[in-house]
C-alpha positions as CSV (number, residue, x, y, z in Angstrom):
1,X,95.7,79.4,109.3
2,X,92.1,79.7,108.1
3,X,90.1,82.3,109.9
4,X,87.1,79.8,112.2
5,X,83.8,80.3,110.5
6,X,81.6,81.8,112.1
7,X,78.2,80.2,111.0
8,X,77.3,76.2,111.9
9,X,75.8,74.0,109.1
10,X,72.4,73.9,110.7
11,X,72.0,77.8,111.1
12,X,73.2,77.5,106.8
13,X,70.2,74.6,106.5
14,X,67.4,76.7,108.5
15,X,68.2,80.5,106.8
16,X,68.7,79.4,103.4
17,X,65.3,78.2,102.5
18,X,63.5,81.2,103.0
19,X,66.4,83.7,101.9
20,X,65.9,85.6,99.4
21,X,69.9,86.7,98.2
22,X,73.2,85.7,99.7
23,X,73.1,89.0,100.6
24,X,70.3,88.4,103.2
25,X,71.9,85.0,104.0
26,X,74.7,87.1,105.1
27,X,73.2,89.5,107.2
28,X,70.8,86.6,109.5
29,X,74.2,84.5,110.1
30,X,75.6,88.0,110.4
31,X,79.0,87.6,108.7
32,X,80.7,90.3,106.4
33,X,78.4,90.8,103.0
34,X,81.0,90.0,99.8
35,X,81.8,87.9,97.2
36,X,84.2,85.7,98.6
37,X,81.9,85.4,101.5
38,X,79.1,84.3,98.9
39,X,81.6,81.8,97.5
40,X,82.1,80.3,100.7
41,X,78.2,79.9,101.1
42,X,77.8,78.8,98.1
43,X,80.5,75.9,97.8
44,X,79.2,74.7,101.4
45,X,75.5,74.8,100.3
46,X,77.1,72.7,97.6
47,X,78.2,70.2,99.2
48,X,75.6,69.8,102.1
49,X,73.0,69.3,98.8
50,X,70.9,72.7,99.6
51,X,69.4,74.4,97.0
52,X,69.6,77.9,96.2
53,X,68.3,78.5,92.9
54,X,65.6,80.6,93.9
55,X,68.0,83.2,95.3
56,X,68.5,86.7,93.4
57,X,69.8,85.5,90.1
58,X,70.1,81.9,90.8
59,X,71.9,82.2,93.5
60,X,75.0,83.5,91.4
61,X,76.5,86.6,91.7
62,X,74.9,87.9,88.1
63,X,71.9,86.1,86.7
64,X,72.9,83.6,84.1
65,X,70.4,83.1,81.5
66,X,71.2,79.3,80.5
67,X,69.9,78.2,84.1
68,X,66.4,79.8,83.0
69,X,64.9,76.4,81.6
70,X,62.2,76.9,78.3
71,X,59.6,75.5,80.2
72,X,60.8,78.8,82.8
73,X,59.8,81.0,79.6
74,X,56.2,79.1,78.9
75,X,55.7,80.5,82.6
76,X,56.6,83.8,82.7
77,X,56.6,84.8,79.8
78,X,52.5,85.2,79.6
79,X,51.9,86.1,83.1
80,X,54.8,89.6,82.6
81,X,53.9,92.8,81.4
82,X,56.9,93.9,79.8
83,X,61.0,93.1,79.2
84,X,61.1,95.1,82.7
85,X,58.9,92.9,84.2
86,X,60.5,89.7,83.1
87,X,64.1,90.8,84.0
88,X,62.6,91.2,87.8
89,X,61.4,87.8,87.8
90,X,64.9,86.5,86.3
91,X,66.7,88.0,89.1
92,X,68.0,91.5,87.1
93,X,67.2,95.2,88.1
94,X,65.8,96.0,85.2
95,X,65.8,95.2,81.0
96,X,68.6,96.9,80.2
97,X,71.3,95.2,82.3
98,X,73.7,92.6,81.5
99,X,72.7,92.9,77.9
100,X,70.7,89.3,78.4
101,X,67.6,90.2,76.5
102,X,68.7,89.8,72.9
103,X,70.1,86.5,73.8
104,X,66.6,85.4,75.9
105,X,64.3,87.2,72.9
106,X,65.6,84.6,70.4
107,X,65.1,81.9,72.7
108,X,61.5,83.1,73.3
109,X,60.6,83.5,69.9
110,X,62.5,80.0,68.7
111,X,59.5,78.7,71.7
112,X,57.1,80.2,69.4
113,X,56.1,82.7,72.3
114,X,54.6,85.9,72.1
115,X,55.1,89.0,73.8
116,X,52.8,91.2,72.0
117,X,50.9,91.6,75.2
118,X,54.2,93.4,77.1
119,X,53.6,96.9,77.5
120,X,56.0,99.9,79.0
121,X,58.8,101.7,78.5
122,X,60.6,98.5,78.7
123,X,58.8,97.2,75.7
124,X,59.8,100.4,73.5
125,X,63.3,100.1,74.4
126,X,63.4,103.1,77.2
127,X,65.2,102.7,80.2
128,X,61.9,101.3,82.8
129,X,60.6,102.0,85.6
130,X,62.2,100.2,88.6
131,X,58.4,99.2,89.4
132,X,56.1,100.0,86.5
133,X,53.1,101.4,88.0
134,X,49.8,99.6,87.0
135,X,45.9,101.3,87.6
136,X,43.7,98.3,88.3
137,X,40.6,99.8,90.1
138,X,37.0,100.3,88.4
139,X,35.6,103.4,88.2
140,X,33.4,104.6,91.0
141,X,30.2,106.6,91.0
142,X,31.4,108.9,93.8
143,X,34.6,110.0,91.9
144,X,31.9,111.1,88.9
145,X,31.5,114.4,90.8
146,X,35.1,114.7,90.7
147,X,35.9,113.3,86.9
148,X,33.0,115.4,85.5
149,X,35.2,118.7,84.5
150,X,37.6,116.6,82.9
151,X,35.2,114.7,80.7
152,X,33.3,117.9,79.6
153,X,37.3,119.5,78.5
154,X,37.4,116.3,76.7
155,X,34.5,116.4,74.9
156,X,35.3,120.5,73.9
157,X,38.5,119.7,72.7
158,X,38.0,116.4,70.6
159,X,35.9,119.5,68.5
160,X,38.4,121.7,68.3
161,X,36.9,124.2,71.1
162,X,39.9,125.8,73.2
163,X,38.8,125.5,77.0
164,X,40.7,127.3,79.4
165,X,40.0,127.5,83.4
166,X,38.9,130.2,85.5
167,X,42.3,131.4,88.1
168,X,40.1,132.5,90.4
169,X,37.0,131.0,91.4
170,X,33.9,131.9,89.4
171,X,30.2,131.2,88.9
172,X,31.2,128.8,85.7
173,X,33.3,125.7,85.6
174,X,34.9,126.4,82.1
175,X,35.5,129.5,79.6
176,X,34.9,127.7,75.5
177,X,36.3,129.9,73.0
178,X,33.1,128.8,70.7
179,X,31.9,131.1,67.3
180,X,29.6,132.9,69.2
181,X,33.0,134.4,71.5
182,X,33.2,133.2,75.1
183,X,30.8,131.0,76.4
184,X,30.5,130.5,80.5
185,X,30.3,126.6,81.4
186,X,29.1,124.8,84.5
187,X,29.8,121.5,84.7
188,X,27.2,119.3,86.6
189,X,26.8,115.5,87.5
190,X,24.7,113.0,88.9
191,X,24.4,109.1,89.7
192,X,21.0,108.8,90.7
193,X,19.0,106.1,89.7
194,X,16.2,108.7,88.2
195,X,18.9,110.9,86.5
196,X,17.9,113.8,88.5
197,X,20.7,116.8,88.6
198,X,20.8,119.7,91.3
199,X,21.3,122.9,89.0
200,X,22.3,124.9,92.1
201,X,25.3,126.8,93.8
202,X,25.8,127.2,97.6
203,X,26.2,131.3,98.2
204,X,27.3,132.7,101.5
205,X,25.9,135.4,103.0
206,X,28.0,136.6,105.9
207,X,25.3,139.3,106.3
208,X,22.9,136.6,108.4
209,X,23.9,134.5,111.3
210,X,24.3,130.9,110.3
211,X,25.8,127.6,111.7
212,X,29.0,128.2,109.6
213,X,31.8,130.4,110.8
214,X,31.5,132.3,107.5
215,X,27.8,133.2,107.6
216,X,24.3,132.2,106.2
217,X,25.2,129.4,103.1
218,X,22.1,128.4,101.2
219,X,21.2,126.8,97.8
220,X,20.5,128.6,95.1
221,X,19.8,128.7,91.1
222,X,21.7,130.0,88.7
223,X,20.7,133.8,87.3
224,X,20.7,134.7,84.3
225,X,24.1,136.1,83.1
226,X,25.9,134.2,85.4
227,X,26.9,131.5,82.7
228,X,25.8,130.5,78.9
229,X,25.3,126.7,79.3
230,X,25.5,123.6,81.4
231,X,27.8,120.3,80.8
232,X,25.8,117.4,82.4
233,X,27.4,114.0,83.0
234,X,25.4,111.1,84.1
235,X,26.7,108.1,85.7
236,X,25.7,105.8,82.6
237,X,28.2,107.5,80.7
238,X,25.6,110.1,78.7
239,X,26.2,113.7,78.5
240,X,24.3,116.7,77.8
241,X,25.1,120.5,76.9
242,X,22.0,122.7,77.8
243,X,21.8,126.1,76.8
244,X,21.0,128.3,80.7
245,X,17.4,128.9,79.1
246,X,16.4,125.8,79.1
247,X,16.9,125.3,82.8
248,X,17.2,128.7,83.5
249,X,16.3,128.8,87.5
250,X,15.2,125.6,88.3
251,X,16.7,123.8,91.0
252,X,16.2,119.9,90.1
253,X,15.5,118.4,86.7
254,X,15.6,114.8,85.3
255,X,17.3,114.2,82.3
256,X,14.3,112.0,80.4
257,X,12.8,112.0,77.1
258,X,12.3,116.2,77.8
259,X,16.2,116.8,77.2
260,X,16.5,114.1,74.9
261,X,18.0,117.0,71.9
262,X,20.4,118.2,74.1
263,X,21.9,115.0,75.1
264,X,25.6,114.8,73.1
């Protein structure tokens, strides 16, 4: 005798349509999560004329390729970013199961479609990401401040300078192995509108009372010998590399037509 089933017709009609497996068909109608259960599902969806091809993979247990129509592929196929991201919107985990994509890459290209645009360890045949991360925010002037070390590294090592970093902290920013033997680098930046830069440290005296737990902290310039040039980034994107001398113990200076030589 057939065991009764445990779901009515209308709960099959209202959970269906916003499902998004049999999977989670089975668990709202809670009733045991298999493949005989999904056959039963399936062959009653059948016949009451419900749809469930937008269900994970078609609404069959594996994807099946044939029921992705070519005008499917015109859609997807320019909005994905790699094989990856196509087999997600198919209904697979990830490019490299079910062995699908040679069979679906000769049907794109027979559609004349490209996917020069797809990107990703996917797209050079490694096994992806589960969710290929994507960086999609524009730079912001307040992170300058913070991206400024890196771009002055860059710019030493494109020409062949070996930078290394301080361990512990230090007057200077960066230590260039230039010609001249080890030159001191402090990296500054600015964003304001009349490309003035603040060539100054905060000390701390703990000698003199101050608001701060730690003492007396102040503002002040940079001495000589305490480092060999300064790395300026502006927030336009222009960079300069002053020799200390030129600044030497000045606190403010605008980067204008005065500094145009140094500007790199």
């Amino acid at each position: 005798m057939p065991r009764p089933r445990l779901w009515t017709h209308d709960q099959l009609r209202n959970v269906l349509p916003s499902a998004r497996s049999w999977k989670e068909v089975c668990e709202t109608l809670n009733v045991p999560i298999g493949g005989k259960t999904f056959k039963s599902l399936r062959k009653r969806a059948d016949s009451l004329g419900l749809g469930y091809s937008h269900l994970y993979g078609n609404g069959y247990r594996h994807p099946v390729i044939k029921a992705v129509g070519d005008d499917r592929l015109r859609e997807l196929v320019p909005q994905c970013r790699s094989w990856n991201h196509l087999a997600q919107e198919i209904g697979y985990a990830n490019s490299r199961q079910g062995g699908w994509r040679p069979k679906l890459a000769a049907r794109i290209e027979a559609l004349g479609l490209s996917v020069e645009h797809f990107q990703g360890r996917g797209f050079n045949g490694l096994v992806p990401f589960a969710n290929e991360p994507t960086f999609t925010a524009d730079p912001r002037p307040q992170r300058l401040r913070v991206a400024a070390t890196g771009k002055a590294i860059a710019w030493f090592s494109e020409r062949g300078y070996v930078v290394s970093l301080p361990v512990e902290p230090a007057v200077y920013d960066l230590i260039v192995d230039s010609p001249n033997g080890f030159d001191r680098v402090q990296v500054k930046s600015s964003t304001t509108a009349d490309r003035s830069v603040q060539f100054t440290r905060t000390v701390y005296d703990n000698r003199q009372p101050g608001q701060k737990s730690s003492g007396y902290v102040r503002s002040a310039p940079y001495e000589p010998g305490d480092i060999d040039y300064f790395f300026v980034v502006l927030g336009d994107g222009s960079m300069y590399l002053l020799p200390y001398d030129v600044i030497g113990r000045r606190k403010t200076a605008n980067m204008g037509k005065r500094y145009e030589q140094f500007r790199v």
